[in-house]
N, C-alpha and C positions, 0 to 999 in steps of 0.2 A: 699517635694512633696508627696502628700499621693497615699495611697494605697488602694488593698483591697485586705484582705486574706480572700480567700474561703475554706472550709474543705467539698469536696462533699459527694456521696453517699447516700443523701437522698432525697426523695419523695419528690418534689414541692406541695402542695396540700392545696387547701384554696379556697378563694376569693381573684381577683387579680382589683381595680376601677382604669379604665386605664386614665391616665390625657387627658387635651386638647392638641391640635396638638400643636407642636412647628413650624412644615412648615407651617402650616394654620394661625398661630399668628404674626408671623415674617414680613410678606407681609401686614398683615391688620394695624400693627405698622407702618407701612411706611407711609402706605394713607393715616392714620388719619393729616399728614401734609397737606393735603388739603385743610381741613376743621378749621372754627375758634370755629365753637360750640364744644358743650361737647360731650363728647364719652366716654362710661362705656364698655367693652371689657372683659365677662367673662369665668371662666372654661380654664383661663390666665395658660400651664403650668411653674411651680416652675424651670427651669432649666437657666445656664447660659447666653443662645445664648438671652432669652428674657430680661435677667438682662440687659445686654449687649446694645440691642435694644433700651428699655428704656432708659437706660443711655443717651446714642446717644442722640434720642427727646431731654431731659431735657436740653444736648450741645447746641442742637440750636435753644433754646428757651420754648419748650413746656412744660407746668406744669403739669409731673406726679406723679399720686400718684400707686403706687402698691402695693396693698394689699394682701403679698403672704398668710394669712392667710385664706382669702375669694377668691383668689386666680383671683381677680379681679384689673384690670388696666383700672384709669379713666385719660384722660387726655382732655386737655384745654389748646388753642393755643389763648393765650390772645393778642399776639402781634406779629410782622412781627419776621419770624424766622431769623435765622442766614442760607447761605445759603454755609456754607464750612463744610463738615463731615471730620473730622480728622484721620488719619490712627492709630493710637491707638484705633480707635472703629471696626475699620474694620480687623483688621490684625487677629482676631481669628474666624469673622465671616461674610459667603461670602453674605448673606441675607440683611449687611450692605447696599451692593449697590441697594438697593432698592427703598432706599430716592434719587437717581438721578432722576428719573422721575416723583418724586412725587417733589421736589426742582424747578428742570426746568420747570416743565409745571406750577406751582403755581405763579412762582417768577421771570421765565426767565433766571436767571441764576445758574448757579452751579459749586461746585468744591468738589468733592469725590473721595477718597485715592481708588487706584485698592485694589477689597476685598481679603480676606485671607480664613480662613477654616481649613479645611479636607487635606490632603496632600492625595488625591486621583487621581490626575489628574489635568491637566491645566486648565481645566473650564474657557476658556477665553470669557471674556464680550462682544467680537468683536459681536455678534447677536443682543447683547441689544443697541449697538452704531449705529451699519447702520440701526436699524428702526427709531430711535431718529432724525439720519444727513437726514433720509425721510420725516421727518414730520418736520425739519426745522433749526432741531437745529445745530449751526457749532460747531464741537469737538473737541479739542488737548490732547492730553497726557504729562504730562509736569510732571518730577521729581514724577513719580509715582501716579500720579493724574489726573484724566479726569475730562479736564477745558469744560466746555457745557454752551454755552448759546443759546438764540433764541429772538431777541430781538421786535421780531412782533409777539411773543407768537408762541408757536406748531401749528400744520395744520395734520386736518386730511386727512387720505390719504390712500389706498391700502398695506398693508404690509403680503407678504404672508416671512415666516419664512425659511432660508435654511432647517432648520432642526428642529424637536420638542425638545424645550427646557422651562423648565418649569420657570429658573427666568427671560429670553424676553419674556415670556407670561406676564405673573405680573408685570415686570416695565413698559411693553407699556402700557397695559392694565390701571394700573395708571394715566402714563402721558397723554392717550386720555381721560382724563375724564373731563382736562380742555382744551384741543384743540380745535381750530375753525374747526367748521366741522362734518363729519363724517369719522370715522377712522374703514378701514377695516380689521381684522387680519382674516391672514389665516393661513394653519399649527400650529392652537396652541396645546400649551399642553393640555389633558384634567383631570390633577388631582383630586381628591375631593376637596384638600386646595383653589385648582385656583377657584370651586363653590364656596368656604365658601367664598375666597376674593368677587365676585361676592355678591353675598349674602350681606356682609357688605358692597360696594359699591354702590347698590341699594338701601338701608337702608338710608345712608345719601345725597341719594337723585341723585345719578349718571345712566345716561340712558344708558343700557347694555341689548344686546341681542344676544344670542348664535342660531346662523340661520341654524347651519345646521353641517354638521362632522367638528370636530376642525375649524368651523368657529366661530369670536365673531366681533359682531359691536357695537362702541360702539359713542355715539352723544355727543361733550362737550357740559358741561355746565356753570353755570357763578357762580351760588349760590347753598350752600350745607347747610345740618342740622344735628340737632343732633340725636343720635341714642345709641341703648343700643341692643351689639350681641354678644352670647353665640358661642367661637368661636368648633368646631368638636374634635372629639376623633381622637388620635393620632391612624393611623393604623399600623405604624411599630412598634410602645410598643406593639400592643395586638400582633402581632404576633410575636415579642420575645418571649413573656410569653407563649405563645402558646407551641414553640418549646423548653421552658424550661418543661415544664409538659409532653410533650414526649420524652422529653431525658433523664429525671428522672424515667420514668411509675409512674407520681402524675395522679391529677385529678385537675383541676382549671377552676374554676368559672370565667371568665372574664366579667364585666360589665363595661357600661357607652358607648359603643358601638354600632353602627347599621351595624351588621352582612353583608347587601348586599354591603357595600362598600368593604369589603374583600373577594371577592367569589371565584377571581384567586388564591389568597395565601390558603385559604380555599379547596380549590378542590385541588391544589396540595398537602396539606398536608393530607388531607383523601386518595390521591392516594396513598403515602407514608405507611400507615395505620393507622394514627392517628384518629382517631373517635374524632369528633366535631361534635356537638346538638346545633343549633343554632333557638334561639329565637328573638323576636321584638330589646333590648338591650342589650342582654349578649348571651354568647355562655357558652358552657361546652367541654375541652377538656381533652383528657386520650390517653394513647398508652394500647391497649388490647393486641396487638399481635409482632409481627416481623417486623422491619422498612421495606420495601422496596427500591429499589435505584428507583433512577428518573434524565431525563434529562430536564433542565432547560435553559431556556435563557434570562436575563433581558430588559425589555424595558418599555417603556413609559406607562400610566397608558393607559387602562388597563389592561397590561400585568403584568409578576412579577417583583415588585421595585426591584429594586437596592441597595437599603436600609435594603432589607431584604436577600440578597444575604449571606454575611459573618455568617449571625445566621445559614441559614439552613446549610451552610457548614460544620455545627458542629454535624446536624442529619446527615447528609450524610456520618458522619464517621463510625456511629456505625452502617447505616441500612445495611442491605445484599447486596451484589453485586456490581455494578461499575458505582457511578451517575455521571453526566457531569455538569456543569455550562458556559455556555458562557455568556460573560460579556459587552455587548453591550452601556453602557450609559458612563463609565469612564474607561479611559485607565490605570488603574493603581489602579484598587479595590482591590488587591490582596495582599497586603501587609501582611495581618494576617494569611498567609498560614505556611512562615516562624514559625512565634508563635504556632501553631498549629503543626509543625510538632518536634517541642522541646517538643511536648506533646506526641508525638509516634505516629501522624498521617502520612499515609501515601498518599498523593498529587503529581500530574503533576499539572504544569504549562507550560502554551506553550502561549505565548500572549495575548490576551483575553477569554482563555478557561485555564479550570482547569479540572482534571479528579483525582477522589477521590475514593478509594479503602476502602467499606465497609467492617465494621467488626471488622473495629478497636479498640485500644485499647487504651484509654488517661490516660496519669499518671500525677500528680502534677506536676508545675514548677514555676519557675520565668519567668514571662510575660511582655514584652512592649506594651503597646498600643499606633498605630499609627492614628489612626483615628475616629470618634467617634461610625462610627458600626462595628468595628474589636475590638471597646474598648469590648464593651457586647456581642459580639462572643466569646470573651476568659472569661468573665464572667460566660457563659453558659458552653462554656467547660469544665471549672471548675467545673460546677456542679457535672460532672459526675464521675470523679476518688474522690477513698475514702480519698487519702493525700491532704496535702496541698498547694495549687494552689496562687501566688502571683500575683497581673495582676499591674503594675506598671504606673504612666502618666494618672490615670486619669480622669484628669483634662479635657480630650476629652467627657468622659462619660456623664459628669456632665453637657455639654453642652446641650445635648436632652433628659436626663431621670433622670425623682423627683423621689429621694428618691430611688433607685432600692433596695439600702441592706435592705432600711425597707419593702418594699414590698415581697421580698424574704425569708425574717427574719419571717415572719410573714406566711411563707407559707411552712416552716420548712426549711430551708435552714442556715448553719452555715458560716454566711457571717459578716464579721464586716473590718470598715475603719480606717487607721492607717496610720501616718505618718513615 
């Protein structure tokens, strides 16, 4: 199982070119089952969840090619897929279940393994099924598998969502693209990834219209085409790297980005005192002075992700005074506190809230990583004591960020991977 030994204590400081989204690529992998033309899918990032994805396709039928060099993925559904996704493709990643609504509304039927992941939370699919059994389709669960068919094809329909949740936005949103009808979603998520999916949606020829506050209507249709889309910058990498350059006092260049999608993560961390210069595609960030504490709560875009929760928890140690995180999206984000506090942090936990005493002091350890933003939380922690820091497992990391030791390596950081 490899590793990564970090030796901190120095200055993050460089140019940091942030990949393409791995939530924005994940979902648009799914659709292209749609579709029988060609589809070129750029600025594809290098990490495992999209290996993964790929793979999947190729199971059940599709011809890909990925070019992680050019870092581009073309594929071409020359022939009727296969319509069973296997639980060895899903059991490490939950974006798996994506292809159920791109399966079912194509082909009528379907049978996909309950997805895997993140051991952050139950995250059950129960949202993405009673819109599905709305729009027509009967469902069982049988030995770990949700068996769906609909054999007069999907119907659109009215679906407003218990709750915002961003993969029942992306698999209805899918599945109504071949449904008779007009299918109304309401309560949806409103991510950037869920625009990008849009975006390439539209592209190969699907009628989608966002009418009003997290509302989206969307019209089937019969026939689709080909299409060539540059999928967005990943915004929980840049602000990782963000919060590595102020936890170090570097200075890093971040590019390939458009600054106004990150303005909540952005204003809170200038609250904090971070100075951030943000241009057209790249920002500029530095710690000039004294962190600040701050209270936080995560929720739904456009609020602060959740995804970035565990990184900043790692500024929170060292700024002044007493920050708060309340944890509102998964029940069970917290796991990396533990890790964190074998580093001499000191933390409250009380159920969905944590309370973290700045001022701290991290010293090297042997590290577990449980999940894949607790993996590079402890990466970054790492940064900062001058010993040497071991972060263990991961194999979580590798799942949503290319390449990080060389990026960091490259920005003066004494990081190398070892088995």
């Amino acid at each position: 199982m490899q590793k990564l030994e970090i030796r901190g204590g120095r200055k993050i400081s460089g140019t940091i070119t942030i990949s393409g989204s791995k939530n924005a690529t994940l979902p648009i992998l799914a659709s292209t089952i749609l579709t029988n033309k060609k589809i070129v899918i750029k600025n594809v990032p290098v990490v495992k969840d999209v290996e993964t994805m790929s793979t999947l396709l190729s199971e059940l039928g599709s011809t890909v090619k990925f070019n992680q060099k050019r870092k581009k993925i073309e594929i071409f559904n020359k022939q009727k897929l296969k319509t069973f996704a296997p639980y060895n493709f899903l059991k490490t990643m939950r974006a798996g279940v994506l292809v159920l609504g791109a399966l079912l509304t194509k082909y009528k039927v379907a049978k996909v393994a309950l997805p895997g992941g993140c051991a952050i939370g139950s995250r059950p699919i129960d949202i993405h099924l009673n819109a599905l059994k709305k729009m027509g389709a009967k469902i069982t669960i049988k030995d770990g598998y949700v068996v769906a068919s609909a054999k007069k094809g999907l119907k659109g329909c009215k679906i407003k969502f218990p709750k915002i949740s961003v993969g029942a936005t992306e698999n209805i949103l899918i599945a109504a693209c071949f449904a008779k009808g007009i299918t109304k979603m309401r309560n949806c998520a409103l991510e950037p990834e869920i625009d990008d999916l849009i975006s390439f949606l539209k592209k190969i020829g699907c009628k989608i219209n966002k009418i009003g506050k997290r509302s989206i209507d969307v019209c089937g249709v019969k026939n689709l085409k080909k299409a060539v889309h540059k999928v967005i910058f990943d915004r929980i990498e840049a602000g990782t790297y963000i919060i590595a350059a102020a936890l170090t006092k570097g200075r890093l260049r971040i590019k390939n980005i458009d600054p106004k999608i990150m303005l909540t993560e952005i204003n809170l961390l200038r609250k904090m005192g971070v100075d951030i210069v943000t241009k057209k595609n790249y920002l500029i960030a530095r710690r000039l002075d004294k962190l600040k504490s701050v209270n936080i709560e995560t929720r739904p875009y456009p609020g602060f992700p959740t995804d970035l929760q565990a990184q900043i928890m790692v500024l929170m140690i060292i700024a002044n005074g007493v920050s708060t995180i309340r944890e509102n999206i998964f029940e069970n984000r917290f796991m990396h506190v533990s890790e964190l506090r074998r580093m001499g942090a000191q933390i409250e936990t009380k159920g969905n809230r944590a309370k973290i005493f700045g001022k701290g002091k991290l010293n090297g350890a042997e590290l577990m990583a449980t999940d894949l933003r607790a993996s590079v939380c402890l990466v970054l922690a790492g940064l900062v004591p001058s010993n040497k820091t071991v972060v263990n497992r991961i194999y979580h990391l590798d799942r949503g960020y290319e390449k990080i030791e060389k990026k960091l390596s490259k920005c003066g950081a004494k990081i190398k991977r070892f088995r």
